[in-house]
Structure formats: C-alpha cells, structure tokens
N, C-alpha and C positions, 0 to 999 in steps of 0.2 A: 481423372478423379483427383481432386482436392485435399491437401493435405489438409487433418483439424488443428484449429488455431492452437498453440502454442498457449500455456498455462502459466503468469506469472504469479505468485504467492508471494505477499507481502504479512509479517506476520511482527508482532511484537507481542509484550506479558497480555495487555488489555484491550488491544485491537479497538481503543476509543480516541486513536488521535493518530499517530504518525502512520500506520499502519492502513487507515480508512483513507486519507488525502492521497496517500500514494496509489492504493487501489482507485479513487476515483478520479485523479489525473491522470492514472495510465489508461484507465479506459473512454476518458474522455478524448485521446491524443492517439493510440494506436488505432491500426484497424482492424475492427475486431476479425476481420477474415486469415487474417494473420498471426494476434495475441490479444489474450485477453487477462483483464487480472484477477485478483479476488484475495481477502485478508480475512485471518483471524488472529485467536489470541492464547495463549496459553494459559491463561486465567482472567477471562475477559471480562468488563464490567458490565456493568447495567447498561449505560449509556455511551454515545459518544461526547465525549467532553463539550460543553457548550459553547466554550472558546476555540471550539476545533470549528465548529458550525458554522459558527460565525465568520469566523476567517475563511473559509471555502467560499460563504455564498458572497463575499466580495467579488470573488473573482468567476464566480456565474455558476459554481456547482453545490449543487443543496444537500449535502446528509443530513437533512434533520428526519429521514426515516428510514438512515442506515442502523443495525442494531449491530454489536460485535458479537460474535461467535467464536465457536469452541474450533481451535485448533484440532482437528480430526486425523488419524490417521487415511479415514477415508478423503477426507480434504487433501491431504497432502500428496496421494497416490496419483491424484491428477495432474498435479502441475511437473512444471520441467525445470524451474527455478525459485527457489524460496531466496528473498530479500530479509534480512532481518533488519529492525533500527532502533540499533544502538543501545541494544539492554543489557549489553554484558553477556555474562553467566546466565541471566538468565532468558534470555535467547533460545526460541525454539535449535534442535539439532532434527533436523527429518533424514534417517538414514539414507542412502542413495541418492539422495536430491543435493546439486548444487547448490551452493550456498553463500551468499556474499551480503557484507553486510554493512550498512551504511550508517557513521555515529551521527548519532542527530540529539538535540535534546527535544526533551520531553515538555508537549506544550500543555501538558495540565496546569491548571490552575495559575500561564503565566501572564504577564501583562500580553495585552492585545499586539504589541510592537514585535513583542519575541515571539509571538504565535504565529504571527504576520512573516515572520525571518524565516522559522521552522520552516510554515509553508512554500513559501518559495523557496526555498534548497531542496525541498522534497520535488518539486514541477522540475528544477532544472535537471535533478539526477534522474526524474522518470522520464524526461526529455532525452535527455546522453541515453539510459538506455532503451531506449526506442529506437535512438535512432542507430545505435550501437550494433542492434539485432534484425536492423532493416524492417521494423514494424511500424512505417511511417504511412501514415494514409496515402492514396492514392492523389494525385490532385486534380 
C-alpha cells in the first residue's frame, strides 16, 4: 500500500501572485504520486494579478483560471508544510504545521522585468525544494 502524497501549502495575505506560481510550478515539476501542492490566502483577492498571468504563461503555465482562496483551517489540516512568501507579520501562522518562509517581493502591479525575476526565484526555490524532499519525477 502507498503512501498519500505529501501536501505542500504555499500561502501568502492574497493568494494572487507569489503564492499561485509556486503552487503551480510545484505541481507542474513534482510527482504528484509523491507531493503535491496548493495555496491560498489569508485575505485573498478577487483575482490573480494579471502581471502574475502573464509572466507564467511565458514559461508554458496558464492561471488565468486559477481564483485565490480563503486560507481554511480545513485547508491547512491537510498539508504537511506551509511556505509562506515574504509578508511579514502578516504571514499565515497554522499551528502544528511546519513552517518556512521564503522573502520574495511582491509582484503586484510591478514592471514585467521584476515580475519576470519574482517568478524565476520562486521555480528555483520550488526546484531546491523538490528536490530537497526527494519529490522529483520519475524519468
């Protein structure tokens, strides 16, 4: 019998940008038989940022019908690691759940280059922890 994959939670205040790349480069890049991820937000917006859109489907993945969601308690009881990025204080805390938290800035509303940077630091650190955790695809 199998063990069930491994639950990473990436969460930040509005789950519309750093939060949503790193969910969908972790799941584009582990296997999901092993980890899989999922984000929200502690006061999450309407949308995902459009400059966040934009810059993913460069690199081949499309949120334009990711929506952010409410950080849940029941959300959080699933996973086995919460990532936060870089909100400070205000930063989920999920009791019992590990917790590590990665400064990034925030690529609302910035020019395409810094959204462009954002994103790749987020693919390298969800990269490191992949492979970090031994959740690399099979080949």
């Amino acid at each position: 019998m199998s063990r069930p994959a491994t639950t990473v939670l990436f969460a930040c205040v509005h789950n519309a940008g750093r939060s949503q790349m790193a969910a969908a480069f972790f799941n584009a890049l582990a296997d999901p038989a092993k980890a899989r991820a999922i984000s929200a937000g502690t006061e999450p917006a309407d949308r995902v940022h459009p400059e966040v859109v934009e810059a993913v489907r460069e690199v081949g993945i499309d949120l334009a019908a990711a929506r952010p969601r409410l950080l849940t308690p029941e959300i959080a009881a699933g996973a086995s690691l919460l990532v936060t990025m870089g909100c400070g204080a205000a930063c989920p805390v999920v009791p019992g759940l590990r917790r590590v938290d990665w400064p990034l800035a925030d690529p609302k509303d910035a020019a395409p280059a810094v959204v462009r940077a954002v994103r790749d630091e987020i693919r390298q650190r969800v990269e490191r922890l992949i492979a970090d955790h031994g959740w690399e695809r099979s080949r």
